[in-house]
C-alpha positions as CSV (number, residue, x, y, z in Angstrom):
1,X,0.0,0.0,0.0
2,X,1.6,3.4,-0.9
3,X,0.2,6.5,1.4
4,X,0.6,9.9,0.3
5,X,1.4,12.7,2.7
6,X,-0.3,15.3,0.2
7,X,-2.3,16.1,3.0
8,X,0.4,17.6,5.0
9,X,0.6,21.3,4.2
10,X,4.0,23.7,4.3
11,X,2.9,27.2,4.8
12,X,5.2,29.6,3.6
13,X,4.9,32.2,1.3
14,X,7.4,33.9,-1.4
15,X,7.8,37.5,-3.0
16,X,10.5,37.6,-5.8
17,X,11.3,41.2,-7.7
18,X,13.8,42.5,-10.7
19,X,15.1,45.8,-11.0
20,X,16.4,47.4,-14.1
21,X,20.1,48.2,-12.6
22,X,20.0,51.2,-15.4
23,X,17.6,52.8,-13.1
24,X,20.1,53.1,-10.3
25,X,22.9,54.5,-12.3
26,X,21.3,57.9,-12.0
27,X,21.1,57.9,-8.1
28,X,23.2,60.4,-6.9
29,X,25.0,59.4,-3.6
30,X,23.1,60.9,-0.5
31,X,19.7,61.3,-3.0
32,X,16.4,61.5,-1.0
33,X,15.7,58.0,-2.8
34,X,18.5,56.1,-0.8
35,X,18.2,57.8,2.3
36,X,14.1,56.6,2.0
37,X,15.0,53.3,1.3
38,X,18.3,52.2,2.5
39,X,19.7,52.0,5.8
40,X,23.4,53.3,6.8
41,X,24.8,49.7,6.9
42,X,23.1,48.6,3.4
43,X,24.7,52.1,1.8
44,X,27.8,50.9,3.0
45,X,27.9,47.9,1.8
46,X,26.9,48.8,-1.9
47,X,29.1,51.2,-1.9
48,X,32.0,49.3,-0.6
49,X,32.4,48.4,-4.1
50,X,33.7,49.2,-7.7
51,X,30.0,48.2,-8.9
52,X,27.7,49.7,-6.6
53,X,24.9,50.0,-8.6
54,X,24.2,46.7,-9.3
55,X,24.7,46.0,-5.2
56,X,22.1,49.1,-4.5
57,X,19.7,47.2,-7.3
58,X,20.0,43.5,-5.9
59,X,19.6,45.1,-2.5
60,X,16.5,47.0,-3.4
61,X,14.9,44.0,-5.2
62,X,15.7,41.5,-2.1
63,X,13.7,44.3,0.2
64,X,11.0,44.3,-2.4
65,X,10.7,40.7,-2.4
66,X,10.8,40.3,1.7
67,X,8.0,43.0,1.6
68,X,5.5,40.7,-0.6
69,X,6.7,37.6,1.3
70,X,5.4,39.3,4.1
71,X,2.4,40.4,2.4
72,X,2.0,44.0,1.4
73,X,1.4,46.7,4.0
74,X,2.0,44.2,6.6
75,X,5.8,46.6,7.4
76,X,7.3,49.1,5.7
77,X,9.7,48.8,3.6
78,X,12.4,50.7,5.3
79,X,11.7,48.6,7.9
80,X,13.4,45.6,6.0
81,X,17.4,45.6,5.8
82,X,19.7,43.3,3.7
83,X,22.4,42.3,5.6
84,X,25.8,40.3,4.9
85,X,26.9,37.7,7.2
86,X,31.0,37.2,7.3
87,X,30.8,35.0,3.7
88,X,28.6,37.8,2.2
89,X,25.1,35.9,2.1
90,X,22.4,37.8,2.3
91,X,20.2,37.9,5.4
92,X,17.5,40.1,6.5
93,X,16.9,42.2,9.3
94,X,13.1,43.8,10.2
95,X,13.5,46.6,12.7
96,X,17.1,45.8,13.7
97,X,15.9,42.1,14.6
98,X,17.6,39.4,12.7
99,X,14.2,37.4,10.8
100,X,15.4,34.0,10.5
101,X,12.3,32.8,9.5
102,X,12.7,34.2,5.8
103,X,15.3,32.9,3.2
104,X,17.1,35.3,0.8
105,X,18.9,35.4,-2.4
106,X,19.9,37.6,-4.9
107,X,21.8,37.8,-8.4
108,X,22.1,40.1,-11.1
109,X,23.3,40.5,-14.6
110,X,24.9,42.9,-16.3
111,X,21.1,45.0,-16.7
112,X,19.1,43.4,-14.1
113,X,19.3,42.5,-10.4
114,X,16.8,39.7,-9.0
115,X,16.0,38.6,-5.7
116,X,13.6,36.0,-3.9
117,X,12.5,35.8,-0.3
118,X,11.1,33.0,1.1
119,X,9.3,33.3,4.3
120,X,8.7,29.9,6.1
Protein backbone atom coordinates (compact mmCIF):
# COMPACT_ATOMS: atom_id res chain seq x y z
CA UNK A 1 0.00 0.00 0.00
CA UNK A 2 1.57 3.35 -0.87
CA UNK A 3 0.24 6.50 1.43
CA UNK A 4 0.58 9.91 0.33
CA UNK A 5 1.41 12.67 2.73
CA UNK A 6 -0.29 15.26 0.22
CA UNK A 7 -2.33 16.14 3.03
CA UNK A 8 0.38 17.56 5.03
CA UNK A 9 0.59 21.29 4.19
CA UNK A 10 3.96 23.65 4.34
CA UNK A 11 2.90 27.16 4.83
CA UNK A 12 5.20 29.58 3.56
CA UNK A 13 4.91 32.23 1.33
CA UNK A 14 7.42 33.92 -1.39
CA UNK A 15 7.84 37.53 -3.03
CA UNK A 16 10.52 37.61 -5.79
CA UNK A 17 11.32 41.20 -7.73
CA UNK A 18 13.78 42.46 -10.71
CA UNK A 19 15.10 45.78 -11.04
CA UNK A 20 16.41 47.40 -14.10
CA UNK A 21 20.10 48.25 -12.63
CA UNK A 22 19.96 51.15 -15.43
CA UNK A 23 17.56 52.78 -13.13
CA UNK A 24 20.10 53.08 -10.30
CA UNK A 25 22.89 54.54 -12.31
CA UNK A 26 21.29 57.88 -12.03
CA UNK A 27 21.11 57.91 -8.14
CA UNK A 28 23.17 60.39 -6.93
CA UNK A 29 25.00 59.37 -3.56
CA UNK A 30 23.12 60.94 -0.46
CA UNK A 31 19.73 61.26 -3.01
CA UNK A 32 16.38 61.49 -0.95
CA UNK A 33 15.65 57.98 -2.77
CA UNK A 34 18.55 56.09 -0.81
CA UNK A 35 18.18 57.76 2.28
CA UNK A 36 14.14 56.60 1.95
CA UNK A 37 14.97 53.28 1.31
CA UNK A 38 18.34 52.15 2.55
CA UNK A 39 19.72 51.95 5.81
CA UNK A 40 23.36 53.29 6.82
CA UNK A 41 24.78 49.74 6.85
CA UNK A 42 23.13 48.61 3.40
CA UNK A 43 24.73 52.13 1.81
CA UNK A 44 27.76 50.94 3.04
CA UNK A 45 27.91 47.88 1.84
CA UNK A 46 26.90 48.79 -1.85
CA UNK A 47 29.08 51.21 -1.85
CA UNK A 48 32.00 49.28 -0.59
CA UNK A 49 32.42 48.36 -4.06
CA UNK A 50 33.68 49.16 -7.74
CA UNK A 51 29.98 48.17 -8.93
CA UNK A 52 27.72 49.66 -6.60
CA UNK A 53 24.91 49.98 -8.56
CA UNK A 54 24.16 46.71 -9.28
CA UNK A 55 24.72 45.99 -5.25
CA UNK A 56 22.12 49.08 -4.52
CA UNK A 57 19.68 47.18 -7.34
CA UNK A 58 19.97 43.53 -5.88
CA UNK A 59 19.65 45.13 -2.47
CA UNK A 60 16.51 46.98 -3.39
CA UNK A 61 14.90 43.95 -5.19
CA UNK A 62 15.75 41.46 -2.05
CA UNK A 63 13.72 44.33 0.24
CA UNK A 64 10.99 44.31 -2.36
CA UNK A 65 10.72 40.65 -2.35
CA UNK A 66 10.77 40.35 1.65
CA UNK A 67 8.02 42.95 1.65
CA UNK A 68 5.49 40.69 -0.56
CA UNK A 69 6.71 37.57 1.26
CA UNK A 70 5.44 39.34 4.06
CA UNK A 71 2.43 40.40 2.38
CA UNK A 72 1.98 44.03 1.36
CA UNK A 73 1.41 46.68 4.01
CA UNK A 74 2.04 44.19 6.63
CA UNK A 75 5.76 46.57 7.38
CA UNK A 76 7.34 49.05 5.65
CA UNK A 77 9.75 48.84 3.60
CA UNK A 78 12.45 50.72 5.32
CA UNK A 79 11.73 48.61 7.91
CA UNK A 80 13.38 45.61 6.05
CA UNK A 81 17.40 45.59 5.84
CA UNK A 82 19.72 43.32 3.70
CA UNK A 83 22.38 42.35 5.60
CA UNK A 84 25.81 40.28 4.91
CA UNK A 85 26.94 37.65 7.23
CA UNK A 86 31.02 37.24 7.35
CA UNK A 87 30.75 35.03 3.72
CA UNK A 88 28.64 37.82 2.23
CA UNK A 89 25.15 35.88 2.06
CA UNK A 90 22.38 37.76 2.30
CA UNK A 91 20.21 37.94 5.43
CA UNK A 92 17.46 40.12 6.50
CA UNK A 93 16.90 42.20 9.32
CA UNK A 94 13.11 43.81 10.17
CA UNK A 95 13.49 46.57 12.74
CA UNK A 96 17.06 45.77 13.74
CA UNK A 97 15.86 42.07 14.55
CA UNK A 98 17.58 39.40 12.73
CA UNK A 99 14.19 37.39 10.81
CA UNK A 100 15.44 33.99 10.53
CA UNK A 101 12.29 32.75 9.46
CA UNK A 102 12.75 34.18 5.76
CA UNK A 103 15.28 32.95 3.24
CA UNK A 104 17.11 35.28 0.80
CA UNK A 105 18.93 35.41 -2.37
CA UNK A 106 19.94 37.65 -4.90
CA UNK A 107 21.78 37.79 -8.36
CA UNK A 108 22.14 40.13 -11.05
CA UNK A 109 23.31 40.55 -14.61
CA UNK A 110 24.88 42.94 -16.30
CA UNK A 111 21.05 45.00 -16.66
CA UNK A 112 19.07 43.39 -14.08
CA UNK A 113 19.29 42.47 -10.43
CA UNK A 114 16.83 39.70 -8.98
CA UNK A 115 16.05 38.61 -5.68
CA UNK A 116 13.62 35.95 -3.92
CA UNK A 117 12.52 35.81 -0.32
CA UNK A 118 11.10 33.03 1.09
CA UNK A 119 9.25 33.31 4.31
CA UNK A 120 8.69 29.91 6.13
Amino acid sequence: MVVNNYSKRTNFSVGIDAEDIKRFKKIKKGSRFLSNNFTLRELNYCFSYKDFVSRLAGTFAAKEAVFKALGRGKIPLFAIEIVRDIDGKPQVWIKNNSEKSISISISHTATVAVAIAIKK
